[in-house]
C-alpha positions as CSV (number, residue, x, y, z in Angstrom):
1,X,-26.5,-157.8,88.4
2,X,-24.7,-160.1,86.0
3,X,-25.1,-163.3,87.5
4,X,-21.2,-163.4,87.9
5,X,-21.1,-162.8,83.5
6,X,-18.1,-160.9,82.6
7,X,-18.5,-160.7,79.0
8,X,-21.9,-159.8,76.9
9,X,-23.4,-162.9,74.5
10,X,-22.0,-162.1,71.1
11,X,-23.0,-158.5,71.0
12,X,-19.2,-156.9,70.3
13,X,-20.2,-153.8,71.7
14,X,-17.7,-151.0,72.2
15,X,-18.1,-147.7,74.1
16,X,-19.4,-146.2,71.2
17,X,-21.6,-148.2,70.2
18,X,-24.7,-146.3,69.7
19,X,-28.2,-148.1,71.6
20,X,-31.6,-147.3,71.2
21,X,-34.5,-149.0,72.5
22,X,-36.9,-150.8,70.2
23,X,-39.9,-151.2,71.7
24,X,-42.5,-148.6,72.9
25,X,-44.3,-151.4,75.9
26,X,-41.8,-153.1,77.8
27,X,-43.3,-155.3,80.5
28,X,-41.3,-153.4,83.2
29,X,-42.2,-156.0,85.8
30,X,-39.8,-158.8,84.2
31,X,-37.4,-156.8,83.8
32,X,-34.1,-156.6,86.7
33,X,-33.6,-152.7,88.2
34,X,-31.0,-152.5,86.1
35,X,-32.0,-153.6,82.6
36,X,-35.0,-151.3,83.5
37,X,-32.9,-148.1,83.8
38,X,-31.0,-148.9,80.7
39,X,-34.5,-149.2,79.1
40,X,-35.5,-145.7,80.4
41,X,-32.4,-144.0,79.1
42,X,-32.4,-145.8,75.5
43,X,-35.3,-144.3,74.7
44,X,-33.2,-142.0,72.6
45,X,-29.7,-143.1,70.9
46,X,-27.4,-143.0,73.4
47,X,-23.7,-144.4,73.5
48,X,-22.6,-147.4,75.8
49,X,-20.0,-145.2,77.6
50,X,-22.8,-142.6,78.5
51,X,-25.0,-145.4,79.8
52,X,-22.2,-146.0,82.0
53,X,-22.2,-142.6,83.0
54,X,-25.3,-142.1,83.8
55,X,-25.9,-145.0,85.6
56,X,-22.7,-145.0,87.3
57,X,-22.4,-148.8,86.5
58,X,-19.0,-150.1,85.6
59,X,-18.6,-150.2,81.7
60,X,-18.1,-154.0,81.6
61,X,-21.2,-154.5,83.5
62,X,-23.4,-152.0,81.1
63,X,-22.1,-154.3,78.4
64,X,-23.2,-157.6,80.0
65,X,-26.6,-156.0,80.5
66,X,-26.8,-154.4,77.3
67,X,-26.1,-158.1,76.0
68,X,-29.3,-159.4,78.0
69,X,-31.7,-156.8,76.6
70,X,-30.0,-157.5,72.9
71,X,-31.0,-161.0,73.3
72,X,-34.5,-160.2,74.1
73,X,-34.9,-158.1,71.3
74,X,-35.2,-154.9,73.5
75,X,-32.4,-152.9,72.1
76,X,-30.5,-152.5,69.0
77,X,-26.7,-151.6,68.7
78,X,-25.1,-150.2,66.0
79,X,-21.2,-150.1,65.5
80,X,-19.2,-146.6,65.7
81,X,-19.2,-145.4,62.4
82,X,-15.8,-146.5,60.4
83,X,-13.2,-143.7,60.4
84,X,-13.7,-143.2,56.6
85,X,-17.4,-142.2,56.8
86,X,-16.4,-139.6,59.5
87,X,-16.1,-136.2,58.7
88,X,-12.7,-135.0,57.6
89,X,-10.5,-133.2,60.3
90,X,-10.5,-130.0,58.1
91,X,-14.0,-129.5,58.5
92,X,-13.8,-130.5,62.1
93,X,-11.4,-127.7,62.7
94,X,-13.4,-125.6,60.5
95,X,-16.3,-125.9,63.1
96,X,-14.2,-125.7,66.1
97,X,-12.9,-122.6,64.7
98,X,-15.9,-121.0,64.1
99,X,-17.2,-121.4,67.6
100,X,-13.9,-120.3,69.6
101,X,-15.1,-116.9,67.3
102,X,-18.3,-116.6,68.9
């Protein structure tokens, strides 16, 4: 699957990491089983650790992968938001709240 890779090319992806495919034709018949599936699940945003998931594909070996279809221009990753753009934990417990009332 990874050619015996353990680590993706410069892509500093984390299990957060939110990917999303960027193209709408993919030429499926260059593409390894693998990369393919990814591709078929990024079609919406979609976090590296649910990729993993899904797949059931270690998440070291998503990564690698991921890496690949980076490269190509296939996918685009974007970082985890950084804890100061995240909503603030009173509001989170405001929501959670609000639900347990339901």
């Amino acid at each position: 699957m990874t050619g015996g890779r353990t680590r993706p090319a410069g892509s500093g992806l984390d299990m957060i990491s939110i990917v999303v495919t960027t193209r709408e034709r993919v030429d499926w018949t260059a593409l390894e089983p693998e990369h393919a599936a990814i591709l078929r699940l990024c079609r919406r945003p979609v976090s590296v650790a649910e990729l993993s998931a899904q797949l059931d594909i270690p998440m070291t070996v998503v990564k690698v992968l991921l890496g690949d279809l980076i490269a190509r221009g296939d996918v685009l990753a974007r970082a985890p938001l950084p804890p100061a753009e995240l909503p603030e934990l009173t509001l989170l417990q405001a929501v959670l709240d609000g639900i347990r009332r339901l």
